[in-house]
C-alpha positions as CSV (number, residue, x, y, z in Angstrom):
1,X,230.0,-94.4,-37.1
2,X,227.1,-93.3,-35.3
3,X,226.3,-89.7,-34.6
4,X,227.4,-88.8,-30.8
5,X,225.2,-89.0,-27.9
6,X,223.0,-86.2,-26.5
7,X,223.3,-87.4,-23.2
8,X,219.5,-87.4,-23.3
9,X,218.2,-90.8,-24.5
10,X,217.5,-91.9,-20.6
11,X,215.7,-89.0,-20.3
12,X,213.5,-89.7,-23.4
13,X,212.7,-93.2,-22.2
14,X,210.6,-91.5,-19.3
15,X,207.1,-91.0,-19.7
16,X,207.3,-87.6,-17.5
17,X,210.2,-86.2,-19.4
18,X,208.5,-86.7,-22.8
19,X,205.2,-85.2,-21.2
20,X,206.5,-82.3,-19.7
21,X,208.3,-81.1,-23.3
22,X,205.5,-82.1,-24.9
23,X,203.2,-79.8,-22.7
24,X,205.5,-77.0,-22.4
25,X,205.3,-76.7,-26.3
26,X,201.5,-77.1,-26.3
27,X,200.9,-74.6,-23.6
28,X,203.0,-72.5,-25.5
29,X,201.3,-72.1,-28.3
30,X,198.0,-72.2,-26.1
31,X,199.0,-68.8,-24.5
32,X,200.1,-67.6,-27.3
33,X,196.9,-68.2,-29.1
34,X,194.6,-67.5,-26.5
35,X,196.7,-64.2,-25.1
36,X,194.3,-61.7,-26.1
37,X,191.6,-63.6,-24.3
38,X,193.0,-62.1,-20.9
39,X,192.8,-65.8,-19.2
40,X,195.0,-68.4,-17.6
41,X,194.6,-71.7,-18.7
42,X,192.4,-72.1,-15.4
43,X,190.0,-70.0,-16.7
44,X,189.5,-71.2,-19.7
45,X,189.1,-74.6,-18.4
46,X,186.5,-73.1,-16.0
47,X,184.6,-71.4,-18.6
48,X,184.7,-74.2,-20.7
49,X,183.2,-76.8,-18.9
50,X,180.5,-74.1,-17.5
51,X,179.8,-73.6,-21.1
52,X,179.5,-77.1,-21.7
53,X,177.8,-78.0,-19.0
54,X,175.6,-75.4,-18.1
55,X,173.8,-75.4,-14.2
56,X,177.3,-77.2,-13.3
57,X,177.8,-76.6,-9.4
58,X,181.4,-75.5,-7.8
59,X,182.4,-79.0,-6.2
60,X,181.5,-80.6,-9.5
61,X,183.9,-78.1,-11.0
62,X,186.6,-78.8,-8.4
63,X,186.2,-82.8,-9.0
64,X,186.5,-82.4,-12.8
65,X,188.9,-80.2,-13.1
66,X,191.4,-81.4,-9.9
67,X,190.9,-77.7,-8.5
68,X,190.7,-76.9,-4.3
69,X,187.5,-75.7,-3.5
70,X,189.0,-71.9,-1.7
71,X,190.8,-71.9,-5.5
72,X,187.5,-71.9,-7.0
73,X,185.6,-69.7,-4.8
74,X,188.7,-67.0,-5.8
75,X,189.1,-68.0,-9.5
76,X,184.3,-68.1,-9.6
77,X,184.6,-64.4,-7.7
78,X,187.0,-63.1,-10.3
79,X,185.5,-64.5,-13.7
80,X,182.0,-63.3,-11.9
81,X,183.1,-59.9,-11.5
82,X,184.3,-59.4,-15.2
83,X,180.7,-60.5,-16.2
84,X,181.4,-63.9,-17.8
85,X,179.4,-66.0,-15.6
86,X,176.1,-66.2,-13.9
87,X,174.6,-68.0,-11.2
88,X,171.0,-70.0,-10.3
89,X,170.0,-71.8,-7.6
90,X,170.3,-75.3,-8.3
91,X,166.8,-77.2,-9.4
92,X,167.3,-79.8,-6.6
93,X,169.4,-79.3,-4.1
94,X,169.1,-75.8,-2.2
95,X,172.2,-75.3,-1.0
96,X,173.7,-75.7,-4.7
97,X,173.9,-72.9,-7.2
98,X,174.1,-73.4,-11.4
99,X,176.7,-71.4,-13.0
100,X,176.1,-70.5,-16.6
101,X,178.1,-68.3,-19.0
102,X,176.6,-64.9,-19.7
103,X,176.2,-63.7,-22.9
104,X,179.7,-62.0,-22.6
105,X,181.4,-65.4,-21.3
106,X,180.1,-67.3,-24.2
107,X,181.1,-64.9,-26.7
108,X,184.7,-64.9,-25.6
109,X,184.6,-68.6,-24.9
110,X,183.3,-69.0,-28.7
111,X,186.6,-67.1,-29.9
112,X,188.7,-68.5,-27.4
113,X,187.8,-72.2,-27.5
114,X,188.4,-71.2,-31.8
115,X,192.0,-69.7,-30.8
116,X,192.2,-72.5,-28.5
117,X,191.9,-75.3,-31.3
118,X,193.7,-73.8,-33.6
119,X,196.8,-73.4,-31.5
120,X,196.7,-77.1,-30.3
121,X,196.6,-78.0,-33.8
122,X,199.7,-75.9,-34.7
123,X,201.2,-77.4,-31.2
124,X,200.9,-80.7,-32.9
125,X,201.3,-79.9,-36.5
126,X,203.6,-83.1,-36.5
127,X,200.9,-86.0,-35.6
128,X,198.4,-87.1,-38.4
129,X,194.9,-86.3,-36.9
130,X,194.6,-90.3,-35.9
131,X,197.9,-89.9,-34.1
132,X,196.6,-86.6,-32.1
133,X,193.4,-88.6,-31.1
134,X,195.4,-91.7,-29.9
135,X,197.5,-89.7,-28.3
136,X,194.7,-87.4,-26.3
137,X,193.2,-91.2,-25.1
138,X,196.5,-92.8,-24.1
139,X,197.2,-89.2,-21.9
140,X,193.2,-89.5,-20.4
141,X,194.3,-92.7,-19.5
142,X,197.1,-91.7,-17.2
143,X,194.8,-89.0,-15.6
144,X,191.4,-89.8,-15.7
145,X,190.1,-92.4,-12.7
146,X,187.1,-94.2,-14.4
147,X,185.4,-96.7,-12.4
C-alpha cells in the first residue's frame, strides 16, 4: 500500500510552487530576524548594496536591484531622513550623486546583515552548506541576465 495522495505532487513538480514556499519560509524568518532593525526587505537590500558599494548612483541601484526609479527616489528620501545614508556628487559625471552609508547606516547594517545571516541559515537549517550554495547559484541563474 502506499500512503494516500496529498493532492499536491503536480504542484511540487513546478519550479514557481517550490520557490514561492521556499521563499515564504525564508522571508519569514528574515523578518523575524531582522524585525528590530525597523526595515523592509527593500531597505535592507538598499543599504546593503550602498554599503557594499559605496559612491553607487540611484539608476545603478534601480538596475541591480529590479526597483522603478520614482520607488527609489521615495524609499533614498526616507532612509535619508532617518540618517542612514549620505550623498556626494559623483567623481565623473555631474549630474550623478554617490550614496554612502553614514556612520549610523553602517552600524545598523553591521547588526542587520549579522541578524540577516543568521536567520537565512536557520531558514535553511536543512541544506548542508554545499547544498545552500548550489542552491543560491542555480536561483541567480533564473534571475540574473548576464551577458
Amino acid at each position: 500500500e502506499h500512503a494516500p495522495s496529498s493532492g499536491t505532487e503536480y504542484l511540487e513538480t513546478l519550479l514557481g510552487y517550490n520557490a514561492s514556499r521556499a521563499s515564504h519560509t525564508l522571508i519569514s524568518h528574515f523578518i523575524r530576524g531582522t524585525g528590530s532593525f525597523d526595515l523592509r526587505t527593500v531597505d535592507f537590500s538598499v543599504l546593503s548594496v550602498i554599503g557594499h558599494r559605496p559612491g553607487v548612483t540611484s539608476r545603478q541601484l534601480c538596475q541591480q536591484l529590479n526597483v522603478l526609479p520614482p520607488n527609489m527616489v521615495v524609499l533614498l528620501r526616507d532612509l535619508d531622513k532617518r540618517g542612514l545614508i549620505e550623498r556626494q556628487p559623483h567623481p565623473t559625471d555631474k549630474r550623478a550623486v554617490g550614496l554612502l552609508l553614514s556612520i549610523r547606516g553602517k552600524a545598523l547594517m553591521k547588526k542587520a546583515e549579522k541578524a540577516a545571516s543568521a536567520a537565512d541559515l536557520e531558514g535553511s537549517a536543512r541544506l548542508s552548506p554545499a547544498e545552500r550554495e548550489t542552491l543560491a547559484r542555480l536561483l541567480q541563474k533564473i534571475y540574473l541576465k548576464t551577458e
